[in-house]
N, C-alpha and C positions, 0 to 999 in steps of 0.2 A: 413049498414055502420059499419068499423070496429071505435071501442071505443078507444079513446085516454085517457089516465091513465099518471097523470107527476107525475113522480118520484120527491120528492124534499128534498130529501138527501141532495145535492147540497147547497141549502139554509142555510141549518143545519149544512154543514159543515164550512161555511163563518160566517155564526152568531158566533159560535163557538170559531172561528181563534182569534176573539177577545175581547170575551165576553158580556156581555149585552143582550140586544135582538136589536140588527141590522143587518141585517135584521128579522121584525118580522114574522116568520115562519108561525102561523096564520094567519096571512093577506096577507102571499101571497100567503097560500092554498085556502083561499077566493078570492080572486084575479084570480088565475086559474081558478078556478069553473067561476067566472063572467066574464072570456073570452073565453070560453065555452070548459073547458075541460069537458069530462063525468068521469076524476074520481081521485081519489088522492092515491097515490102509497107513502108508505114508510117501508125502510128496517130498523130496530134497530139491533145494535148490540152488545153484550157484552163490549165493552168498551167505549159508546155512544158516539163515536168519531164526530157522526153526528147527527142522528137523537137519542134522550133521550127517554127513557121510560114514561116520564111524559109529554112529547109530545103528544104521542100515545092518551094517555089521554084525553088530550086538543084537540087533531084535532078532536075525536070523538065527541065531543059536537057539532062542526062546518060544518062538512062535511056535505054534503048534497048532494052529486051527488054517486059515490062508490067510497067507506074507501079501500083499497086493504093493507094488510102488511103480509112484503116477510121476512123470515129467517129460522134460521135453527131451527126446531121441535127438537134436541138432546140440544136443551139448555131448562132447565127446565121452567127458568125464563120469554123464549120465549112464551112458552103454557099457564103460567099466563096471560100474558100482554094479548094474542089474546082471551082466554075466557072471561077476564075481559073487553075486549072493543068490542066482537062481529060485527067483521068485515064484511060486503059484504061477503066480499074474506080472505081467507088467501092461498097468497102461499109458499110451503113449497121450503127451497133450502138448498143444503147439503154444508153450506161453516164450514171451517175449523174456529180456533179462528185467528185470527188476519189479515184475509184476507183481501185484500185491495177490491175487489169487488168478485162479481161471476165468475167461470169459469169453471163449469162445471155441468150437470146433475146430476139424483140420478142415481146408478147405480138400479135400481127397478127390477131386479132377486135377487141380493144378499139381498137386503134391503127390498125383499118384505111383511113378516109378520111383521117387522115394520112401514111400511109405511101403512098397511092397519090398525095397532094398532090406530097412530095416526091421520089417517085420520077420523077413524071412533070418534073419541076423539071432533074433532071439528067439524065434521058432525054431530052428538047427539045436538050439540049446536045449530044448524042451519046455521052455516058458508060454504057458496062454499067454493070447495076447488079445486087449483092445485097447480100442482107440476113439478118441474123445470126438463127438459130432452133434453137429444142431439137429435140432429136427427136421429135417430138408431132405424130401425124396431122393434127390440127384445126388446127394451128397450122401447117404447110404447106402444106395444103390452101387454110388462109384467104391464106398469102403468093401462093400463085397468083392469086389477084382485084386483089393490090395492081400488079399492071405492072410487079412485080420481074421481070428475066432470070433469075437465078441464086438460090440461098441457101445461106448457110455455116453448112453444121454445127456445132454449138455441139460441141465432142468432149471434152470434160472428163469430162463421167459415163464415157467410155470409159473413156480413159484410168486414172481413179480406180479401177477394175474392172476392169482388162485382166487383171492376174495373179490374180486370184479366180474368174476362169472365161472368155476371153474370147469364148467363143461367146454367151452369156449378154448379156456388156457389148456385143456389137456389134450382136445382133437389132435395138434398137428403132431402130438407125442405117440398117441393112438395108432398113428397112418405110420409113421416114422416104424413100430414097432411092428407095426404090417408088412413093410414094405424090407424091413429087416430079416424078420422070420421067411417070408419066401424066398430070398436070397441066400437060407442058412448060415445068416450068425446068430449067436448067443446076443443077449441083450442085459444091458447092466445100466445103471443112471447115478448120480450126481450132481450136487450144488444147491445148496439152499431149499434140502427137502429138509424139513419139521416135524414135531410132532402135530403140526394145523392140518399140515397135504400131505403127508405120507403117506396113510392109510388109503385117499381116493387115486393118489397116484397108481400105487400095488395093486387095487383092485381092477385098473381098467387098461393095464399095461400088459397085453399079454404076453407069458414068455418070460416075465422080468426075472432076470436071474439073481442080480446081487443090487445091491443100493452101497455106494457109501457116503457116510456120514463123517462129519465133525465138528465145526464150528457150533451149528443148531446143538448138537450132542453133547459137548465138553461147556455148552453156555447154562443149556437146562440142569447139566448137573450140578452148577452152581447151589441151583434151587432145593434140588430135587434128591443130591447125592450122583455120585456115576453107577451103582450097583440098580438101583429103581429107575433112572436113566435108562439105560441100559434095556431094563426089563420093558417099558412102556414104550421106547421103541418098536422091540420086540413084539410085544400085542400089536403095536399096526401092522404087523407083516403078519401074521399068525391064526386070521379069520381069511386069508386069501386062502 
């Protein structure tokens, strides 16, 4: 079964909006965990617009299912924080400063003796690692040379294309996922999976290891609650 990771950016960004701790961010990483997600995903970013650096800290005492923390390896400050809380996971993503979310892979030809520098940086430590990529043969194929474990599908062009044809939006993820597995990495995805494409995504993705979510996840729980969230997530991963 592929592993559900919730992003909870989302929280951090709403605590935030008004200060205090309301919502408090621990408790509803514990809270995820006891409505059974398998893992806790958070991004920090240079101007902790969401999730703080001393977060990081504090969810590491708590966690207990997989710690995953995604950003960009060229911020110094990012390689402190992951070596000093020795994550599961880290995955690496090449965002710019001021970026409002992710939106696009590492280019891993041009980037590739640096990506193998700091992979091996956090590997030493005993951290998995992957690393964020489009669907692009060359461009997974080159992630295999770098001494990544894993890499996360960039799923955005999916999703933007799921209801225009979704056999079409999902092909070049398919091949990507192909061309991944025979190289021997682990495979993981992200961005703008749903409760619409989730489920055909998992099913046709072989290998898929972990998904993580947030925005889709912390939007529907509006609706829906985060505990039954949570769960209906869950059922799209759980007939693969």
């Amino acid at each position: 079964m592929t592993r559900l990771s919730v992003n909870i950016n989302k929280i951090a960004t709403l605590r935030n909006s008004r200060g205090g701790n309301n919502p408090d961010l621990i408790q509803v990483a514990k809270d995820c965990e006891r409505f059974g997600a398998q893992g806790i995903t958070v991004h920090p970013r240079p101007d902790e617009r969401h999730i703080r650096y001393n977060d990081v800290f504090e969810l590491k005492k708590i966690v207990t299912t997989e710690f995953n923390i995604e950003g960009n390896c060229q911020e110094q400050k990012f390689i402190g924080l992951v070596l000093a809380n020795k994550p599961e996971q880290v995955t690496l993503v090449p965002d710019v400063l001021g970026q409002i979310t992710s939106n696009h892979g590492w280019d891993t030809i041009t980037n590739q003796q640096y990506l193998r520098d700091m992979i091996a940086v956090f590997k030493a430590a005993g951290i998995r690692v992957s690393i964020f990529v489009d669907p692009i043969e060359k461009m997974v194929e080159a992630a295999a040379t770098t001494g990544t474990d894993r890499i996360e599908l960039y799923t955005e062009a999916y999703a933007s294309h799921y209801n225009q044809g979704r056999e079409l939006a999902i092909a070049p993820y398919v091949h990507a996922a192909e061309v991944a597995q025979k190289n021997g990495l682990g495979i993981n995805a992200g961005h703008d999976l749903d409760l619409q494409n989730l489920k055909y995504f998992a099913e046709n993705i072989p290998a898929l290891a972990e998904v993580s979510i947030g925005h889709a996840l912390i939007s529907d729980a509006l609706y829906y609650g985060l505990e039954n969230t949570i769960q209906m997530y869950l059922r799209q991963l759980a007939t693969i």
